[in-house]
VEXBA-199388 format. One record per atom (N, C-alpha, C): x, y, z. Coordinates in steps of 0.1 Angstrom, whole numbers, plus 5000, padded with zeros to 4 digits. Example, Ala and Ser with C-alpha at 12.3 -4.5 7.8 and 13.67 -1.06 7.14 Angstrom:
REM VEXBA-199388
513249435078 512349555078 513249675078 512849785071 513749895071 512950005079 
END
This chain:
REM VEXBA-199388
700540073342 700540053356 700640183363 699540203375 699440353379 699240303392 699940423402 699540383415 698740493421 698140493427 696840573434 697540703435 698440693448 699440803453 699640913437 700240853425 700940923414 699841033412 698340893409 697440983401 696941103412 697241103423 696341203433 697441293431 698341303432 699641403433 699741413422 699641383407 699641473393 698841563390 699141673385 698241743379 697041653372 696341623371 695341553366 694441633354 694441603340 693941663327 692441663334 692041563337 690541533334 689941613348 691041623358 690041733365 689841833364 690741873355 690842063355 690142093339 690141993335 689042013323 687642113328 687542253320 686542333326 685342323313 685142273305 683742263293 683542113303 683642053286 683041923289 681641903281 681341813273 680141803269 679341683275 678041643276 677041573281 677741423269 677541353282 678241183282 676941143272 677041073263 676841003252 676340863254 675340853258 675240683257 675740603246 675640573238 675840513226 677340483229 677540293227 679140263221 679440243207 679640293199 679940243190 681940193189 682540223190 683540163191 684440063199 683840063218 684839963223 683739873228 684039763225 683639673235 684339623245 683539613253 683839563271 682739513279 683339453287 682339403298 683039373315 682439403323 683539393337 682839243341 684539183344 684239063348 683439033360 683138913363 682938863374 684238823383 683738743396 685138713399 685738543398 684938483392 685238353386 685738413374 685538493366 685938503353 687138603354 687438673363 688738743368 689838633372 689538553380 690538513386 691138403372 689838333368 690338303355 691438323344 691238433344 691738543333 693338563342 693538603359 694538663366 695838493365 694838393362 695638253364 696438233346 695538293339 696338243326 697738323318 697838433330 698938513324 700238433324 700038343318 701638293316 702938343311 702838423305 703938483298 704338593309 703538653314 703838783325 704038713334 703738573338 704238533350 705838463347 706038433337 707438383330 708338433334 707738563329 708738703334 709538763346 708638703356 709238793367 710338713371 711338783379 712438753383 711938743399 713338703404 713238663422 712938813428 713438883420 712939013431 712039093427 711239033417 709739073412 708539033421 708938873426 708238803435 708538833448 709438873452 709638933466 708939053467 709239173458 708439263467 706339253460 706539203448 705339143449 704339073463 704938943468 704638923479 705038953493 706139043497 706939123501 707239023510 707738923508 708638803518 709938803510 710938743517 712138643509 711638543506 712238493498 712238373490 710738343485 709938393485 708738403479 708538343463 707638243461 707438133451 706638163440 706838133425 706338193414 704538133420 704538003424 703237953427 702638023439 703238053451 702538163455 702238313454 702738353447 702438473438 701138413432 700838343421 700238303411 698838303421 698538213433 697738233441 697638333446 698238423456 697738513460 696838633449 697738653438 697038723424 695338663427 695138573429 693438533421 693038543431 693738563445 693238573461 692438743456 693238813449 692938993450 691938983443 691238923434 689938963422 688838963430 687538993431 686839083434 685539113421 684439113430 683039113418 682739243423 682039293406 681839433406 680539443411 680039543418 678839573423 678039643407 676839653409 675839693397 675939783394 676639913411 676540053408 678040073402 678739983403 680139993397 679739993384 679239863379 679039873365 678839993359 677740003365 677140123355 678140233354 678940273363 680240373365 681240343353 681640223354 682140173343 682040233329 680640173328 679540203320 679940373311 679640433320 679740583321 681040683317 682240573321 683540623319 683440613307 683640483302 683440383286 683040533274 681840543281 680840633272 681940793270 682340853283 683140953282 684240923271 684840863269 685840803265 685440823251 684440743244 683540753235 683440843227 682340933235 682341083234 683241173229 684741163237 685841273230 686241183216 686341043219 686741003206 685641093196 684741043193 683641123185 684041263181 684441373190 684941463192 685841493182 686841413180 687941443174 688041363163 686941293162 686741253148 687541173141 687641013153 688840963147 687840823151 688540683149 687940553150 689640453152 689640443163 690640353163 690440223165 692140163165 691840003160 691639923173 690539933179 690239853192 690139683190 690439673197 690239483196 688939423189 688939333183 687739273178 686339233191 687539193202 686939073208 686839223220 686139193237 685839263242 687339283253 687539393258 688439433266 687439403280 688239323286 687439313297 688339373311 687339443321 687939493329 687439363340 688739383350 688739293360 689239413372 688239333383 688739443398 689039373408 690139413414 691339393421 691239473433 691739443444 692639503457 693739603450 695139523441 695539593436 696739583445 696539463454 697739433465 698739393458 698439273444 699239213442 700239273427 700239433427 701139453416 701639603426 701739593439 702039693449 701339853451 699739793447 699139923449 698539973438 699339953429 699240033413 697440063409 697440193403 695740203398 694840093392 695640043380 695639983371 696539953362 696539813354 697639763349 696839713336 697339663329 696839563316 697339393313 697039293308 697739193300 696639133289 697139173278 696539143264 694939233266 693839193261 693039313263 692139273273 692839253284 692239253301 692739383307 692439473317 692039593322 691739553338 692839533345 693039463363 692439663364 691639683375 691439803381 691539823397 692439903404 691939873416 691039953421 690539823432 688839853438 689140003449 689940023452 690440173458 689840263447 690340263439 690140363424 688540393424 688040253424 686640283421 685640363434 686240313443 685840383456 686240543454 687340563452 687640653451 687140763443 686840773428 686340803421 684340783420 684240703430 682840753433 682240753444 682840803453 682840873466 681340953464 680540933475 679441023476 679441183479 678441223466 678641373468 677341423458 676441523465 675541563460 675841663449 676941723446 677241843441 677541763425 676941773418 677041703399 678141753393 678441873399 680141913392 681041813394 681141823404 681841683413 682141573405 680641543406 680541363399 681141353386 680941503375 681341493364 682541473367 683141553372 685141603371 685341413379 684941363387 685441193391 685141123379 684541113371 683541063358 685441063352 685541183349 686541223340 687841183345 688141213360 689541123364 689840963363 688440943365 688340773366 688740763346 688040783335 688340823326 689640843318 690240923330 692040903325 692740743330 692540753338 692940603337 692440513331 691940543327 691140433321 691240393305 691440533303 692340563286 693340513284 694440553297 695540513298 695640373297 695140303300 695140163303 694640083289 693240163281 693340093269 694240143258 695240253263 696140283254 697440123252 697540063264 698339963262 697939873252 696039813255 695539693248 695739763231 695439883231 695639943215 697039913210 698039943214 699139903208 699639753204 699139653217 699239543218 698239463201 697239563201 696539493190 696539513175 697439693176 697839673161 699439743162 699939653157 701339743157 701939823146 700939893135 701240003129 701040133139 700040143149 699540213159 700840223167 701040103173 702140133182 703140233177 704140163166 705240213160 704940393157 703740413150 703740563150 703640613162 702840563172 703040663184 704340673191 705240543191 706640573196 707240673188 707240673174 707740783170 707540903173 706640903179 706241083184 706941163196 707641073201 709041063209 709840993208 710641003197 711340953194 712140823196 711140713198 711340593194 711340533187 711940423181 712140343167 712140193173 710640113171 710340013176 710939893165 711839793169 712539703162 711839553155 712339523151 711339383144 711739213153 712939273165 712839153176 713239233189 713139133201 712939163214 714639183217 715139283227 716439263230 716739183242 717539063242 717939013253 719039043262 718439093273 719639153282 720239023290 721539043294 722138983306 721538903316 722338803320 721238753336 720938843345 722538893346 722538993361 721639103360 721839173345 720539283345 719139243344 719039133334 717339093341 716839123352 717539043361 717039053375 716939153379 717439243376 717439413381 716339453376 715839433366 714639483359 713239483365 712839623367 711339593374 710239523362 709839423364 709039413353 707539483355 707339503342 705839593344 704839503335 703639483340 702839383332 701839463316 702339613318 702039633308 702839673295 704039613295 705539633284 706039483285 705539473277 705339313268 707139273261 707339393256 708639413246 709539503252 710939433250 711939553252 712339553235 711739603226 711839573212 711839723205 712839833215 712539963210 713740063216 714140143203 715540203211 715440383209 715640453219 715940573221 717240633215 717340743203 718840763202 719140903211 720140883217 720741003226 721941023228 722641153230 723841163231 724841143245 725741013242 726340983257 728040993257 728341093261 729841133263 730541133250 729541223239 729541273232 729241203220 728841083221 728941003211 726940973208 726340983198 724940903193 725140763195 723940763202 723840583209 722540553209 721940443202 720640403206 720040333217 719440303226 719740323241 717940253242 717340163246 716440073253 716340123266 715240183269 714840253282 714340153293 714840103305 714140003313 714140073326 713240023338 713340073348 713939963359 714440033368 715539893377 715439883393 714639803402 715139833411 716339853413 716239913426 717440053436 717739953447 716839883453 716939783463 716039633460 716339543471 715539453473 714339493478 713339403481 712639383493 712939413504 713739313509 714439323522 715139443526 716239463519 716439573521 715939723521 714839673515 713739843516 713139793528 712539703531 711939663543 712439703555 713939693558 714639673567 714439853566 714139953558 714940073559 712940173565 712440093559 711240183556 710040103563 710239983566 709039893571 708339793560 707539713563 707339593555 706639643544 705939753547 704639813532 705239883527 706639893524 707240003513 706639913500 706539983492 706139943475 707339973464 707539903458 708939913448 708240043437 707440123437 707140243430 708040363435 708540333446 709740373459 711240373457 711440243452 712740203448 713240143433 713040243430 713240233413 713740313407 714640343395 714940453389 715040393375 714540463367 714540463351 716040483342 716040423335 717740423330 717740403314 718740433311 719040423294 720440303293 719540213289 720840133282 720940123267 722440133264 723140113252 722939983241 722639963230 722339843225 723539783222 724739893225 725839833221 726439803234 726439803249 726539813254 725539753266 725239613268 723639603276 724739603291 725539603295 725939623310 725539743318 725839853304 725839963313 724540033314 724440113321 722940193324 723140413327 722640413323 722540623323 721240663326 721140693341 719540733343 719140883338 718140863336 717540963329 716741113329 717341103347 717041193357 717641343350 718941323347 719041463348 719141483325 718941403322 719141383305 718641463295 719241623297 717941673291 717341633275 718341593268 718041543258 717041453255 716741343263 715941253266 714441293271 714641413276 713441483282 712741573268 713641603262 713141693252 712541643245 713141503241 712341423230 710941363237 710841293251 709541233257 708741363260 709141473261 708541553265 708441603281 707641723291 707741713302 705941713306 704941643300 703741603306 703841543315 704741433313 704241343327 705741283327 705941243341 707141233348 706941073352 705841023344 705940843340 706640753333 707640743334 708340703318 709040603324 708340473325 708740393329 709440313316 708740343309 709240283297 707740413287 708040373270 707940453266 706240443261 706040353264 704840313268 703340353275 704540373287 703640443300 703740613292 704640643292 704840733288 703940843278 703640763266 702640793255 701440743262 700640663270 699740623276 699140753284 700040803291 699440923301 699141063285 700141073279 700041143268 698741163259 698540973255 697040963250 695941023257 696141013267 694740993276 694841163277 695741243280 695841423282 695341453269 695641383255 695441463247 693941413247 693441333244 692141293244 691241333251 691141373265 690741443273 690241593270 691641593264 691441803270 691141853255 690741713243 690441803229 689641943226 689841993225 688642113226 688742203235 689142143246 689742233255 690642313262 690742443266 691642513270 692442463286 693842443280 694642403285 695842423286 696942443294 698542413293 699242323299 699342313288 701242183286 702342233288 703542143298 704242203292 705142173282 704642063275 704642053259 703642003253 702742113247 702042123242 702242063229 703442083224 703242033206 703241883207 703741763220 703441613216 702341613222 700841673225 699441683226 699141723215 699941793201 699341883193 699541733182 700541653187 701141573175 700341433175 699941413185 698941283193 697441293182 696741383186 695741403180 696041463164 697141543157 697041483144 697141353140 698141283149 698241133138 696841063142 696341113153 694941013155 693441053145 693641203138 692941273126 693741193112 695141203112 695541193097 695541033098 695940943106 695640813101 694440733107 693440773115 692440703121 691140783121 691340893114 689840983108 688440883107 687640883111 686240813109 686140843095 685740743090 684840753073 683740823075 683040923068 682040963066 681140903058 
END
């Protein structure tokens, strides 16, 4: 889950990429197709488990009222889908292929879904703006993005370097459906920051539920961080929490604040689910996730911006400023997902 604002104010891999080789027609590895908007809204109605999920103040600033209803959420959601135009497609199209391409590049084949990843386009009202989001191997995009990313401009450098930003997101996004579909994938890539993904889900508290921003692409809180807290090694489930309500951000900021605003990321104890240690100042925590990206909503998001940098920039000259979990991404995607010859 990406919000427009993040991706324009990050350093962005795929802009500053200076080669680049010529986009590859040929798919051989993902299938996709962009929905329509009967077949979106379809798809936006059956999320039952993500809708299970949300708590009262998921639905509030979701629909940014008080007391706001799981069923009108559930409507408004299919209110935002939206049919892709032909020149979209083919953009689509084009990203796909990029995507493709560096795979090819690096000479790996990963474990994509059998069945097709379909992308669906959205407003993008109804998860507070965000770029894009995932649930199972659906791909919500917002129609801002696409505007965005293909803005009219005669100059071809251009078009490429949008090609390529649209592209990081877009990586990012099927980095979720990848883990969701094989979980040997998953588990090694948490490892690569130091996560140790567990064999059940952890159940937190009432009172902290509610606190919890839910994000529709972290399916599992089934994974623990070990770090050091007032001197002691503690394994520690990373979640993100609103800071405020609705209301209360409303009352401070105006009715279009977005909970991307009022949130802070925190470490909870598995021995311990009351308490919480944000992870703002943690260097320890930072050393292990790394400092590419300052996403770490969970560890998820986290490795998601990571895939998509290292994938991106293979071949190309670039700096990190940790370079070795880009150096570690693309070995495990050579030593366990090498193409057969």
């Amino acid at each position: 889950m990406r919000t427009i604002a993040k991706l324009r104010i990050l350093v962005c891999v795929a802009l500053m990429l200076t080669g680049g080789t010529r986009v590859m027609a040929q798919v051989s590895q993902i299938r996709f197709h962009c929905a329509s908007k009967a077949e979106g809204q379809q798809l936006m109605d059956s999320r039952k488990e993500y809708y299970g999920s949300l708590s009262q103040n998921d639905l509030e600033w979701r629909m940014k009222k008080e007391n706001a209803t799981l069923e009108e959420f559930k409507q408004y959601a299919k209110e935002q889908v939206m049919d892709f135009t032909e020149e979209e497609k083919d953009f689509m199209k084009r990203v796909v292929d990029t995507f493709e391409e560096r795979l090819r590049k690096i000479g790996c084949q990963l474990p994509f879904p059998a069945k097709d990843i379909v992308i669906v386009k959205t407003t993008m009202d109804e998860e507070g703006g965000a770029g894009g989001y995932t649930n199972g191997t659906v791909i919500y995009l917002g129609s801002g993005e696409l505007a965005y990313f293909m803005r009219n401009t005669t100059d071809e450098e251009v078009k490429r370097l949008l090609v390529l930003r649209m592209a990081n997101l877009l990586i990012h996004e099927m980095f979720h459906c990848l883990t969701r579909n094989n979980a040997d994938f998953r588990r090694s890539m948490y490892s690569l920051i130091g996560f140790t993904v567990l064999d059940h889900d952890i159940n937190f508290p009432a009172e902290v539920q509610q606190q919890i921003l839910v994000n529709p692409d972290v399916e599992h809180f089934d994974n623990y961080i070990e770090v050091t807290i007032d001197g002691v090694k503690r394994q520690c489930e990373l979640i993100v929490r609103y800071t405020k309500s609705w209301a209360e951000a409303a009352e401070k900021g105006g009715r279009n604040v977005s909970f991307f605003n009022y949130n802070e990321c925190v470490l909870v104890p598995l021995d311990d689910l009351y308490k919480a240690y944000p992870v703002k100042d943690m260097k320890e925590f930072w050393d292990k996730v790394g400092h590419n990206t300052s996403y770490v909503f969970a560890p998820e998001e986290c490795l998601a911006d990571n895939f998509a940098y290292a994938v991106l920039s293979y071949g190309e000259e670039f700096r990190f400023r940790s370079p070795e979990l880009i150096e570690n991404i693309i070995s495990l995607l050579k030593r366990e997902y090498g193409a057969k010859q």
